[in-house]
N, C-alpha and C positions, 0 to 999 in steps of 0.2 A: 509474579513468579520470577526466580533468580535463574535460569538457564545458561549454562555455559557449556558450549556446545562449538568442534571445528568445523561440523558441515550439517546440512542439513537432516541427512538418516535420525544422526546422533541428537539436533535437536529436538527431534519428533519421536523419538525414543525415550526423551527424559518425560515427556506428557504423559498426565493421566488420559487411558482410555477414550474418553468421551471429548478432551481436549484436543487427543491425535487425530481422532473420524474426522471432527468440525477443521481443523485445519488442514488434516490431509484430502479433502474435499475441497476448500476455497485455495488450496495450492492449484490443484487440477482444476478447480474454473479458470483461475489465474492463466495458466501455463497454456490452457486452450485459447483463450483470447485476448493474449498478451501480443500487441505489434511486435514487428519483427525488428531489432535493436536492443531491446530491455534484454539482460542479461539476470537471470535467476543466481542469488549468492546469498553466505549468510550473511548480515549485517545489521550492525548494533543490536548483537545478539538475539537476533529472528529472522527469521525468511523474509529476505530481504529483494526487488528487482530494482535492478539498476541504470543507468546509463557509462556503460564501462568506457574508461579511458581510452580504449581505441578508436572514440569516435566523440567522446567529450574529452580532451587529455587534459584541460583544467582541473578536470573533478570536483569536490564538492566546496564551498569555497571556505566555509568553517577549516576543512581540512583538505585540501588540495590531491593529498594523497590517501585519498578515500573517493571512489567513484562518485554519481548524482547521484542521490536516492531518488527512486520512483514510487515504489509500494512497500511498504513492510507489513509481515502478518505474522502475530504476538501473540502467546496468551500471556495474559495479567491478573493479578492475585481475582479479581473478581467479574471476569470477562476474556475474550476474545475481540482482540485489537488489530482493524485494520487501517495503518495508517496511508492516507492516499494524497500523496502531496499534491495535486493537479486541482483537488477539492479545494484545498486552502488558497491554490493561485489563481482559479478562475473561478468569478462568482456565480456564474453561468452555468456552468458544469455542476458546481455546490447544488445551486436551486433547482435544479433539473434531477440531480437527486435527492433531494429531500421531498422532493412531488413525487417522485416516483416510488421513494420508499413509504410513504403516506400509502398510496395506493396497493400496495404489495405483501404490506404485511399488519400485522394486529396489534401488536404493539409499538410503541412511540420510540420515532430515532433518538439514540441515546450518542449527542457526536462533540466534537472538537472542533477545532480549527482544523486539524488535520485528520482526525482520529476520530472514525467508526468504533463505537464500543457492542460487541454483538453478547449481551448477558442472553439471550433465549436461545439458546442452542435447539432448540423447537422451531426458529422462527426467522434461520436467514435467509436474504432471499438471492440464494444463489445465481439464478439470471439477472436480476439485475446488478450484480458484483460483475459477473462478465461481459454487463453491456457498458457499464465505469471501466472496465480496461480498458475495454476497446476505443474510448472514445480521443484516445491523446495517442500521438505517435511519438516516438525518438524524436523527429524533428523540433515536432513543435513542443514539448517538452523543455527542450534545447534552448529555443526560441524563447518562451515564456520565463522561462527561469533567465533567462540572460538580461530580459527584459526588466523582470522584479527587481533581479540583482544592482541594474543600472540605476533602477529608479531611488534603489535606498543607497548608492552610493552617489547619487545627487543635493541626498536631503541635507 
């Protein structure tokens, strides 16, 4: 889906129906157990959380003048996309949900490198979306990504 959209109302405005409920649902998991730091904004045209430049002022280093991405949540021509960058930098975190979501739900994780694809709109498992936020702070966000950063700017 092509969304263009200057804030988030307006993004969730352009969804169909059943794609507003599922995301205005995992916004409000989100926003309930999101540490405190992550700034909620649109970005790269979806509801995006961030690590805002008043506390990372580098920002993002593709584009400097664009915050950290932390979460983004999409819908896409054949799903609902939650991208979780903390999955793709720790493999820890990755494998602790993918056990978890084994456990939780019925049908088979459908994922990325960074990118949760939720097609059962029947079948997300909303606590465990808000026990994945909760589990990385600003800090160590911060931390991690500075780390990844160094190491590919080593190779």
């Amino acid at each position: 889906m092509n969304i263009h959209a200057s804030n988030i109302k307006e993004y969730l405005s352009q969804l169909p129906e059943d794609r507003r409920v599922v995301l205005e649902n995992l916004r409000t998991v989100i926003l309930e157990h999101l540490p405190e730091g992550f700034k909620e904004t649109l970005s790269y045209n979806m509801i995006g959380y961030v690590v805002p430049h008043s506390i990372y002022p580098k920002g993002y280093h593709t584009d400097p003048t664009l915050p950290l991405p932390f979460i983004n949540l999409g819908s896409q021509k054949n799903y609902i996309a939650i991208y979780h960058m903390g999955i793709y930098a720790d493999q820890q975190l990755h494998d602790w949900f993918v056990t978890e979501y084994a456990k939780r739900c019925k049908y088979k994780l459908d994922m990325g490198k960074s990118c949760i694809r939720l097609k059962r709109m029947d079948d997300i498992p909303y606590d465990l979306i808000g026990e994945l936020v909760e589990k990385i702070t600003v800090d160590e966000w911060v931390t991690s990504y500075d780390s990844i950063k160094s190491k590919r700017n080593a190779d």
